[in-house]
N, C-alpha and C positions, 0 to 999 in steps of 0.2 A: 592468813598466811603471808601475805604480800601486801596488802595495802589498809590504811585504816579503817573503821565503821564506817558508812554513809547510812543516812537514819530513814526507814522506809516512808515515812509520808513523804519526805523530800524526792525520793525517787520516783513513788509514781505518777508525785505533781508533774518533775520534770518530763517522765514518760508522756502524761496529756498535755503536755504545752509545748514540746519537741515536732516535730515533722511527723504526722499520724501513724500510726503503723497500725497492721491490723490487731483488733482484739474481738474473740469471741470467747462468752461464757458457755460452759458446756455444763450438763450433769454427770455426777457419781458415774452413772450409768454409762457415759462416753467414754469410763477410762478403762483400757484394756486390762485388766485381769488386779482391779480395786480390789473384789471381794475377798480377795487371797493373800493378797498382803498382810504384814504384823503391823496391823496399825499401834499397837502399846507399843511397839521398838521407835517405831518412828516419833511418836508421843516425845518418849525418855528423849530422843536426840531433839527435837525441836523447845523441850522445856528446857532444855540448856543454856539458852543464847535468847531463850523468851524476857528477860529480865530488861537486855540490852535495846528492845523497842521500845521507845518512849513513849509514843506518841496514841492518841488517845481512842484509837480503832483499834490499838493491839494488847494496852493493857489489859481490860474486861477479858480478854482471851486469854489470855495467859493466866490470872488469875482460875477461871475456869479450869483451864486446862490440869494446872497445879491438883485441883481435886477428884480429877476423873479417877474413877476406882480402877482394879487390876487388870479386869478382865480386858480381852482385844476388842469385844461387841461394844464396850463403852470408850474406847477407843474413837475408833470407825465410827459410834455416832457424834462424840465431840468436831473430829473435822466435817460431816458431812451436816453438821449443825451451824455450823460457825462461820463457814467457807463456802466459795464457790470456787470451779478450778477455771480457768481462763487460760486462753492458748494466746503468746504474745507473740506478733511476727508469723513468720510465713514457713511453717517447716515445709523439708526436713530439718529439723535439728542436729546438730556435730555434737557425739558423744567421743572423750578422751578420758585418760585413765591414769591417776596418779599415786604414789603410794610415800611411804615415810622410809626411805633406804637404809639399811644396818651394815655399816662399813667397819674396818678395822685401821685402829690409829693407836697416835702418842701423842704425846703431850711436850715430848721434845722431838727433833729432827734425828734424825738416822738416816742409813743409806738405804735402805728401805723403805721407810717414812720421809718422804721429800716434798710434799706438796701441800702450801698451807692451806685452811679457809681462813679466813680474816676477819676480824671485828672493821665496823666502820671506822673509817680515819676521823677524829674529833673536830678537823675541821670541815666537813664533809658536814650540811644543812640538807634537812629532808627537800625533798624535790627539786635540791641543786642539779645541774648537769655535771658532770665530773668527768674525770678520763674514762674515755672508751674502756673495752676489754682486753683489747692487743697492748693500750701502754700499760695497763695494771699488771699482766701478764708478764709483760717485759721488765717487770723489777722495780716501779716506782714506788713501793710500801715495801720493800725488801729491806731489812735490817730495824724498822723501825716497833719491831716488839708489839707488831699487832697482829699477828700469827696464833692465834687460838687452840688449832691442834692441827697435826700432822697426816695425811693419808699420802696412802701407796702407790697410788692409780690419776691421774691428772685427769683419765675421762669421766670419774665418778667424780672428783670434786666437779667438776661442767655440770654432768646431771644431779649431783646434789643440791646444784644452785639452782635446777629447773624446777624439783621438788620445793624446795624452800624449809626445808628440816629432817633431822635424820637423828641418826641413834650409833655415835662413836663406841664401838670396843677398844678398850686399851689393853696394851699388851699384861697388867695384874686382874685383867677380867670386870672393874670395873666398866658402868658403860655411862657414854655422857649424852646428856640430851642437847642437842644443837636444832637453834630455829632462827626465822630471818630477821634477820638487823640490820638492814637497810639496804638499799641499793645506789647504783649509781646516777639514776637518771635518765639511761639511754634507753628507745623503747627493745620490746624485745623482737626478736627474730628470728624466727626458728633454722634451727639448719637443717633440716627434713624439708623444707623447701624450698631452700639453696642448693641442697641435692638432685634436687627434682628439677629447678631449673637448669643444672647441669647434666642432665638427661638421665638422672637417676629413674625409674617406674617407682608408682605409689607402695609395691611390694616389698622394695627396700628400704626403704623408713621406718621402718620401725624403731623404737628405743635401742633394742637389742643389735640389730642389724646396725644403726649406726655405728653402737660402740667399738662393734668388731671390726667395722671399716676404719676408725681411727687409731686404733690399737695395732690394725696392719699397715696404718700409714702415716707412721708419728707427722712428720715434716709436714705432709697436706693435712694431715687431720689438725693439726694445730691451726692451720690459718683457716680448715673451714670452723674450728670453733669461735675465732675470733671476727668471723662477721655478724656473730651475735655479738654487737657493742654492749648489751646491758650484762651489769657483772653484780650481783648478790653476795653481800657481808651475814656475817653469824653473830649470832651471841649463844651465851652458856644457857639452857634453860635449868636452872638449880632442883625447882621445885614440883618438878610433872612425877606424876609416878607412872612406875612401868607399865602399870595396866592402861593408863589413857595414852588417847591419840598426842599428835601433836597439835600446837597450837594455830589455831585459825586463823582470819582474819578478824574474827568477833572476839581475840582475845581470851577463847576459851578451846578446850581441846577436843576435838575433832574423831567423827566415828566411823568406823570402817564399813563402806556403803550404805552407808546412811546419810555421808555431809559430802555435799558437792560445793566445787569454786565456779562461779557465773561471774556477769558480767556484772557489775550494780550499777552502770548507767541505765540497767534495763529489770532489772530483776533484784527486789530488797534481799539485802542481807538479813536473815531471820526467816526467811518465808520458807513457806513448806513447798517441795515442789514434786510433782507427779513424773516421774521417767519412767517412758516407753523407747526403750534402745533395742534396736534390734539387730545383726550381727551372727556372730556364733554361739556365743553366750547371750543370749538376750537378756535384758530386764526389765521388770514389771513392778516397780518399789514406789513408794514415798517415801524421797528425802528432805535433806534441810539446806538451804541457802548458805553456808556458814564460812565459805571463801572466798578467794579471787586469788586469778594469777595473770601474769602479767600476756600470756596466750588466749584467753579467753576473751573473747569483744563479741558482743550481739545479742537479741534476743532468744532466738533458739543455740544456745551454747555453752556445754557446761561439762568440766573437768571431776568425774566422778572418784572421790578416796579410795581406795582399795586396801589400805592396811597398811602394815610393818612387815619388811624383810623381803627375800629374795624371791618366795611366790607372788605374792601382793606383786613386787616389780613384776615379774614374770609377765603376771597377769596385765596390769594396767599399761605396759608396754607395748600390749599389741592391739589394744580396745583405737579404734578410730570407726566409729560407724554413727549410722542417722538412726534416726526414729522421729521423737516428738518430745517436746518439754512443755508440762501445763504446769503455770504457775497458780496456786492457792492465797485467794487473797479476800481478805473478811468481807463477807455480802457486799454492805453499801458500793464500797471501795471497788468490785469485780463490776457493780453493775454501773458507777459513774465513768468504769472505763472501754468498757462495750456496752453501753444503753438498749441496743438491740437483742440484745444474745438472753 
């Protein structure tokens, strides 16, 4: 969704050669409610993005994997054959909740339709630092025809650009796919903790609850959006069809509780990972590695999909809880990194 591939052997070299952090390998039998899971669903979403592993501990599995028959039993024993899960870092783990939002647009400006997203500016080099959020805001790409498409609401384009892709209706009922095409540079920073630092309680952060405190306070809510300096560009996606997600960071698209965004300083992209969240809605899943977003940093931490449109937001808007995240990682490879376990 946000940043390019980094290739898993690379990462968990870096992981053993970084400042130790704990690792313990655990069995099947340590994961709270394995037995019950769809392991064929998770299968489908993990052979997706199986291609883009190179390297020579994940090939032979993917290939495997490729022919495991229909059933869930042969499922369940392909990862419980291939894999061991291993707990990175020291939970509790921070579960959050993201989804692909379905907004209403044009394609030209109106008085209704006033708010652009923007293609990156052509002079603009990936991992340049660029103007902040407040100069972009204040009109520096204004006239220059890089306006994409038009919405209604300036607080949704903000959280569109948190999401990093969405799903435009135009006023003839076409709808357009929009995903991330670059950013500025700046890190990111959330305003639910600039809130907080402003004596907001953790009760009022929510996605929802934000919006509605900006929506009642244009003037302050403008400048608390703008101390998130990092600002996120669009491009068209032509070619997604409606039924899939959006696109990832693995360049492929993306399934609804099934593909989470982590950190990949700490966690490969591709890997299967075991969530144990706990909360109101608990969950008990294996998913797949298949993002990142610019809020994510650590080993235990990881921004779970939740789908398309107003429930998915709903949903994913008010997920903030712990649990546990065990990452799945081919025998040798889980037992060179906790030798002990």
């Amino acid at each position: 969704m946000r940043c390019a591939l980094s290739l898993a052997g690379f990462l968990v070299a870096a992981l053993m050669a970084a400042a130790p952090l704990p690792a313990q390998v655990l069995g099947f039998a340590d994961l709270d409610g394995w037995s019950q899971d769809d392991h064929r669903a998770a299968l489908q979403t993990f052979l997706t993005t199986c291609d883009k592993l190179k390297d020579d501990d994940w090939r032979p599995i993917c290939r495997l994997g490729a022919d495991v028959g229909p059933s869930d039993a042969a499922a369940r024993q392909f990862f419980e054959l291939l894999f061991r899960p291993v707990v990175i870092g020291t939970p509790p783990a921070l579960f959050t909740g993201y989804y692909e939002p379905e907004l209403s647009g044009s394609l030209t400006r109106t008085p209704r339709f006033s708010y652009p997203l923007y293609r990156k500016p052509p002079e603009m080099t990936d991992g340049q630092l660029w103007h902040p959020r407040s100069v972009i805001e204040g009109g520096i790409l204004r006239g220059r025809g890089l306006e994409l498409v038009w919405l209604d609401d300036p607080v949704e384009v903000y959280f569109l650009q948190v999401q990093g892709s969405g799903r435009i209706r135009l006023p003839d009922g076409r709808v357009m796919r929009v995903g991330y095409g670059g950013k500025n540079g700046h890190p990111y920073r959330s305003i639910g903790q600039e809130l907080i630092r402003r004596g907001a309680t953790m009760a009022d952060v929510s996605a929802q609850d934000i919006k509605a405190w900006v929506r009642a306070n244009p003037a302050a809510g403008r400048e608390l959006l703008n101390t998130n300096p990092s600002f996120v560009f669009f491009r068209k996606l032509d070619d997604l069809a409606p039924g899939l997600g959006p696109i990832g960071a693995m360049g492929r698209p993306i399934t609804a509780m099934r593909s989470v965004a982590i950190d990949p300083d700490f966690t490969p992209l591709g890997a299967p990972l075991w969530i144990e969240k706990h909360g109101r809605s608990p969950i008990r899943s294996l998913m797949v590695a298949q993002d990142t977003g610019g809020a994510i940093r650590g080993p235990q931490r990881a921004d779970i999909f939740y789908g398309t449109g107003f429930d998915a937001g709903e949903a994913a808007g008010r997920i903030k809880d712990g649990g546990r995240m065990v990452l799945f990682l081919p025998i040798d490879r889980a037992y060179a990194m906790a030798p002990g376990g």
